[in-house]
Structures are given as structure tokens and as C-alpha cells.
MILUM-711682 format. One record per residue (C-alpha): residue in three letters; x, y, z. Coordinates in steps of 0.2 Angstrom, whole numbers, padded with zeros to 4 digits, always signed. Layout:
<pts>
AlaXYZ/...
</pts>
This chain:
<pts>
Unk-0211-0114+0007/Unk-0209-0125+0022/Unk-0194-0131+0030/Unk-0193-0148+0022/Unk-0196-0139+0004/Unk-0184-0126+0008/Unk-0170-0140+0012/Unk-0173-0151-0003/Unk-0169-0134-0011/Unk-0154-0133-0004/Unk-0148-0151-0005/Unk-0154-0147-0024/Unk-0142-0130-0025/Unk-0128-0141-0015/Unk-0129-0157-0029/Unk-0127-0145-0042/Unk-0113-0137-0035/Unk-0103-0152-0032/Unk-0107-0161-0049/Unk-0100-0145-0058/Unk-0081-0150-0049/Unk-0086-0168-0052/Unk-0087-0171-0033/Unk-0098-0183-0025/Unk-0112-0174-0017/Unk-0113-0189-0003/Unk-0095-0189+0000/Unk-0095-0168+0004/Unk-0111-0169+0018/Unk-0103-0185+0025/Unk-0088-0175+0029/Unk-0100-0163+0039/Unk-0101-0176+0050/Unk-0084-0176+0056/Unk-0080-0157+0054/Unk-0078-0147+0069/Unk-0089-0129+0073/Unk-0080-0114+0068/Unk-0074-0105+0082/Unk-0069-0086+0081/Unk-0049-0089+0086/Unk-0050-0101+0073/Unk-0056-0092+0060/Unk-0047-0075+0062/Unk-0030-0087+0069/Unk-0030-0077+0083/Unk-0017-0084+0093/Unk-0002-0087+0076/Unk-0007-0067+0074/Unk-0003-0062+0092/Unk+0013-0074+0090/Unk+0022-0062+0079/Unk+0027-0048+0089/Unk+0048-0052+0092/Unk+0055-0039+0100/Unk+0075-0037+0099/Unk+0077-0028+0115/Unk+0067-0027+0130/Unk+0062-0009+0130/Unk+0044-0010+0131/Unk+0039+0004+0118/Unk+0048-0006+0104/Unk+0032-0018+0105/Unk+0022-0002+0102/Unk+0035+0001+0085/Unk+0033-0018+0080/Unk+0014-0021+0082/Unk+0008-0003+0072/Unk+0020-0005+0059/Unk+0011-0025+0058/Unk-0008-0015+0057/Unk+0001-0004+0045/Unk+0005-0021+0034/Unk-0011-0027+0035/Unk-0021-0012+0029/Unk-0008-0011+0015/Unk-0016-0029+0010/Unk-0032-0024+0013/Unk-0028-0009+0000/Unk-0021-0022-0013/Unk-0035-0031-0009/Unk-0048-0018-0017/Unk-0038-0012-0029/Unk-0038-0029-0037/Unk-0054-0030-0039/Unk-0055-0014-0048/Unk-0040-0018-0059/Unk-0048-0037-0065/Unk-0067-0031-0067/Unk-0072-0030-0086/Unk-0080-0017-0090/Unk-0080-0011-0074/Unk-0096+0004-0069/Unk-0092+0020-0062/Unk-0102+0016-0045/Unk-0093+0003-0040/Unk-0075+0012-0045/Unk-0080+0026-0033/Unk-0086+0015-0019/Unk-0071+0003-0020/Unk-0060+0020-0022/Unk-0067+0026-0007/Unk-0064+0008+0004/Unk-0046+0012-0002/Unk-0045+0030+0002/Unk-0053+0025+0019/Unk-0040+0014+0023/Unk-0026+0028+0019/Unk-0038+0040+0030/Unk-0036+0027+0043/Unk-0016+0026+0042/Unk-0015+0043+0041/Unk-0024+0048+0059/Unk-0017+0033+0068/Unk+0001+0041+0066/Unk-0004+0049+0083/Unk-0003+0029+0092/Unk+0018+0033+0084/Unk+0020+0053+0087/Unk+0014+0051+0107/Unk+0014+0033+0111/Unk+0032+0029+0111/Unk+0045+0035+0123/Unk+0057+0046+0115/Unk+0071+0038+0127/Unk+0065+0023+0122/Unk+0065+0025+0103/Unk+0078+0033+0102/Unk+0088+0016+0111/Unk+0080+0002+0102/Unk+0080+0009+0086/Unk+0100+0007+0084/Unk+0097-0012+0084/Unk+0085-0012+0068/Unk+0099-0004+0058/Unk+0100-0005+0042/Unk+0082-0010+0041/Unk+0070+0005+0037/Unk+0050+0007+0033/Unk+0058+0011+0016/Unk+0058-0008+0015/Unk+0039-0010+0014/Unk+0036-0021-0003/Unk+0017-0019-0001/Unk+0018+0001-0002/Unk+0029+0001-0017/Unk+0018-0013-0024/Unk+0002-0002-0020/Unk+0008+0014-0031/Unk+0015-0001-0046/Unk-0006-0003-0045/Unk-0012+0018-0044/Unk-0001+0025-0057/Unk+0009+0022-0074/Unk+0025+0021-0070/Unk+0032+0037-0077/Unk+0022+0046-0064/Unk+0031+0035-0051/Unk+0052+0041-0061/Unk+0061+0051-0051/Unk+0059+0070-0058/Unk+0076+0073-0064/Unk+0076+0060-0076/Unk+0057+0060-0080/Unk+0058+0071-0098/Unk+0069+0057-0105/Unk+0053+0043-0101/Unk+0037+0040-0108/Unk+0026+0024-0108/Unk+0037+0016-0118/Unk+0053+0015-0110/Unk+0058-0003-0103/Unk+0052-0008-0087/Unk+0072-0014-0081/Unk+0076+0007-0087/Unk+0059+0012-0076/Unk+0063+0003-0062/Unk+0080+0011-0061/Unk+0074+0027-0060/Unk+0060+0027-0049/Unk+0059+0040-0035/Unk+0063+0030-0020/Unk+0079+0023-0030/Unk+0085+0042-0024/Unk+0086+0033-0007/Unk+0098+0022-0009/Unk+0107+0025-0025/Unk+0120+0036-0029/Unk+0116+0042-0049/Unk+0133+0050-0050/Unk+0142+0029-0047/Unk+0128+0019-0047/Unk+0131+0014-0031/Unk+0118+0007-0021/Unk+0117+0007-0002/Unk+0115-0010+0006/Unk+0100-0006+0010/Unk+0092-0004-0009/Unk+0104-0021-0014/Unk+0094-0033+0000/Unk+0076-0025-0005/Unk+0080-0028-0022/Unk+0086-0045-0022/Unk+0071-0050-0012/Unk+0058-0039-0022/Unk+0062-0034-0038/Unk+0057-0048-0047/Unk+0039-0046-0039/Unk+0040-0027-0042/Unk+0042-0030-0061/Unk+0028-0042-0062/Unk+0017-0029-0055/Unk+0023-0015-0066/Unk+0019-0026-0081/Unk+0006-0033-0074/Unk-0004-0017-0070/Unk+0005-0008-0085/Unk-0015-0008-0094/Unk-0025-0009-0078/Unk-0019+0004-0066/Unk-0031+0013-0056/Unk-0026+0028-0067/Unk-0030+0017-0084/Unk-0044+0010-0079/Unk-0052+0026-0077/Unk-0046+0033-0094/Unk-0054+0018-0101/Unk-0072+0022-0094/Unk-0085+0030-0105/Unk-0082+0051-0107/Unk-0098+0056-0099/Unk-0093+0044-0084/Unk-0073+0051-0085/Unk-0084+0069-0081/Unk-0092+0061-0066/Unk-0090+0072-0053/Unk-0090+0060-0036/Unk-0079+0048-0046/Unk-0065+0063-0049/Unk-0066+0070-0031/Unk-0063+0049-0026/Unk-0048+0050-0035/Unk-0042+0067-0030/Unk-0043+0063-0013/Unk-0034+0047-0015/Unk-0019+0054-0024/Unk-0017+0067-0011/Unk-0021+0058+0004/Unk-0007+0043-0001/Unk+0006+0057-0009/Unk+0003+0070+0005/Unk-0006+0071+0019/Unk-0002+0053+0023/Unk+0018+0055+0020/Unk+0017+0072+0030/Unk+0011+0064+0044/Unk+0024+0050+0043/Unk+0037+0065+0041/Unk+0033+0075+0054/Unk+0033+0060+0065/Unk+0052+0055+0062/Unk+0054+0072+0061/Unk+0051+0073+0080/Unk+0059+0058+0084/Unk+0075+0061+0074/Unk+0077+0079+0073/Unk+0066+0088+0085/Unk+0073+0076+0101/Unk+0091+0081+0099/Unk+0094+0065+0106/Unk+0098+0057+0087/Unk+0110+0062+0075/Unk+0097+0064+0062/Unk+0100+0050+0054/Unk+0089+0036+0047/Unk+0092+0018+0053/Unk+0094+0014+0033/Unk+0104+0028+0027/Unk+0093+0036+0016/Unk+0091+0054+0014/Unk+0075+0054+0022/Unk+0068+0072+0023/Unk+0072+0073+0004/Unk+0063+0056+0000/Unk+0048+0058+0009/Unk+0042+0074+0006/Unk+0032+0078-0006/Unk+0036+0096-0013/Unk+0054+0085-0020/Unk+0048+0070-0027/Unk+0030+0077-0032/Unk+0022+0058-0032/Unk+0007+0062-0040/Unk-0003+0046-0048/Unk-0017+0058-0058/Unk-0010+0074-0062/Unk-0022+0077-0076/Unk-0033+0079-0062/Unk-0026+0092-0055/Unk-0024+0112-0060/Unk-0008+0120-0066/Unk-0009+0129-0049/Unk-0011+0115-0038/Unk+0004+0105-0048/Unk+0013+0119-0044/Unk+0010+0119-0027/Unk+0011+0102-0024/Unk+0018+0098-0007/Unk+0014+0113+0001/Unk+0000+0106+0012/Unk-0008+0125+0016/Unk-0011+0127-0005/Unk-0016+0111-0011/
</pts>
């Protein structure tokens, strides 16, 4: 084919395209005319991107806080991203499952060694000074996380253990949503109290976070695998995907973040151990009390049991 041939072709593909959208063809390639060559900073918006670092003091480490937990934000999306397009595909194949699985799993693997830039990049004088000003706002506050377990997991895997016997599947999402783990941050069960911190997340998430948890009530990562074919349920690089996703996001990935407060916090002697929300912190994010686990009929009796205990599991 030569070049004119292969640019009637195109012109051909081009028609086509337009005359499904009832568009005219003519009116599209004049527009070509007058549009400008993408450039990279255009494309990527480079300079809006590197406009949203404000810091509220002038403690130069706090750019270093503000900036990873912004990458942190934008690999959450990137999560979101994939595990949409496992959740919409119809009868989705087990090869692309475990490849999209991994993308995700990648992105945690990702989150998880960058901790270091947090552990050893930051001042502990400095951290320790600028972080009074963010008070009450905490990580805890991270809709996209929440919204990336609504999409892994049925919701009773996500019910805060005390109360999990008395759920199943069937229980109302407003009952659900009131007994989810991370409510153990925030609320007093014994008043129903909940900290200011818990009352502004809600009132600016809740309503996207029950839309998600009916939303991804049948299409969950963990459904969407119980609904594959039994022979491919039995696949062996598909189960060890999902294993190593559940314990990356509900261990290693949350030990990393726990032993980095940990040493900002606690080990400095410089804080009163105290988060900047109020939450309970050690006991919300360690995994051997909560025991987030999105497949645990992937796992052995033994390994449930030791669940948290990062040298056993």
C-alpha cells in the first residue's frame, strides 16, 4: 500500500467515525487547521500540578509531608483506575484478572517502599512543629483508600470485629457503614459519639461511600472472582495475585505506615503520642486488631490466626 492509499484509508476510517456521532467529517479536519501541537506540559498540566503544594508554615520538611502524601493520592487513582476495569468487564478471563491484579498490587508495592522518602526524609524537629497546625486533619481522611477497600471486599469483611457475628450480606448498608472498622477511630460505640474528625469526613463522603458499597456490592474484586469458572477459581497465579494483594494493602503496606508514626510519634519523645485527629491510632492501624482481610477464604486457619503478625503470615 502506498502513502496516498494508505491515507484515503484513513480519511475512510476517519468519515466513518464521525458519521456514527452524526458529525461532519469536513467540519472536524478543518478544525485541524487551527489546533495547536500538543506539547508535554500541556498534556501532563504540568505547571496547575506543581501549583498545589501550600504549605501552612515555613518549615521546609512540611513540603516533603504535602507533596508524598499528593503521589500517595494519585496512585490511589491509578488503583481505582484498574480496579474499574476489572469490576465493569463481562465475563471477564482469568488473564487479564491477574495481570490487572498485579498493576494494582504493583502500585501498593510502590506505596509500600516509598515510606522511606516519610521515615528518613523529614526532620523530626521539623515534623514534630508543623504538624500541630494540621490538627484535626489526619491521613484517616483519605476518601480514595476507603473507597479502594468499598471496591476489594464485601462489606462484612471491612465490619469492625466486635460487631461482625451479628452481620451478614444482607444487613443494610446505612447499619454496615456504621460499624465499619475505621468508625473505631472516631466513634465512641458506648454514646455514639463521634469525633469531629469522623462528623466532617462523613458529611463530605459518606454519600459517595454508600454509592460505592452498593455500587460494588456484586462486582467487588472479591465477587468477581467467585463468579469466574471453577477450574479458573483453582488457578494458581490468579490466587497467589490475590493473596499478595490482601496482604500487601492489610499488612505490610499499613506496617510500614505504623512504624513510621511510630517513630515520629512515639519513638521521638518529642510528641505526646498523639494523632493530629484524635484517633486511637496504634489500635486502628494495626492489623493483628482490626484483622482487614478482603479474601479470607484464601487464607489457612493458621495464617487467619496469625494474621498481623508479619514474621507468621
Amino acid at each position: 500500500m502506498n502513502p496516498t492509499d494508505n491515507s484515503e484509508a484513513i480519511l475512510k476510517e476517519i468519515d466513518l467515525k464521525f458519521q456514527a456521532i452524526n458529525q461532519k467529517t469536513d467540519v472536524q479536519l478543518e478544525g485541524l487547521l487551527w489546533a495547536k501541537p500538543i506539547t508535554y506540559w500541556d498534556y501532563i498540566q504540568t505547571d496547575a500540578l506543581l501549583n498545589l503544594q501550600i504549605q501552612r508554615t515555613t518549615l521546609p520538611d512540611e513540603m516533603v509531608f504535602i507533596m508524598y502524601h499528593q503521589v500517595n493520592e494519585l496512585i490511589f487513582k491509578m488503583i481505582l483506575w484498574e480496579i474499574d476495569q476489572i469490576a465493569d468487564t463481562e465475563n471477564i478471563q482469568v488473564d487479564f484478572f491477574s495481570e490487572r491484579l498485579s498493576r494494582i498490587t504493583r502500585y501498593f508495592d510502590m506505596l509500600t517502599n516509598s515510606f522511606s522518602i516519610m521515615e528518613n526524609g523529614m526532620e523530626v524537629d521539623q515534623y514534630m512543629k508543623f504538624r500541630n497546625t494540621l490538627t484535626p486533619a489526619s491521613g484517616f481522611q483519605s476518601a480514595q483508600y476507603r473507597l479502594i477497600e468499598f471496591a476489594s471486599t464485601d462489606v462484612i469483611n471491612l465490619t469492625d470485629r466486635r460487631y461482625k457475628d451479628g452481620f451478614d450480606e444482607n444487613t443494610d448498608l446505612e447499619t454496615s457503614f456504621e460499624h465499619l472498622y475505621w468508625q473505631a477511630a472516631g466513634k465512641d460505640y458506648h454514646t455514639g459519639e463521634k469525633s469531629y474528625l469522623l462528623n466532617e469526613f462523613e458529611k463530605k463522603y459518606k454519600e459517595q461511600f454508600l454509592r460505592q458499597m452498593s455500587s460494588f456490592k456484586t462486582k467487588n474484586i472479591w465477587k468477581k472472582f467467585t463468579q469466574l469458572p471453577i477450574e479458573d477459581q483453582q488457578n494458581t497465579a490468579l490466587i497467589d495475585a490475590m493473596r499478595h494483594y490482601d496482604k500487601t494493602v492489610n499488612i505490610t503496606w499499613v506496617m510500614q505506615h505504623l512504624n513510621t508514626a511510630r517513630k515520629y510519634i512515639l519513638e521521638s519523645g518529642k510528641g505526646n503520642g498523639e494523632a493530629t485527629g484524635g484517633s486511637d491510632w496504634q489500635k486502628y492501624m494495626h492489623p493483628k486488631y482490626q484483622r482487614r482481610i478482603f479474601f479470607p477464604k484464601l487464607w489457612t486457619e493458621e495464617e487467619l490466626s496469625n494474621w498481623g503478625n508479619e514474621t507468621t503470615v
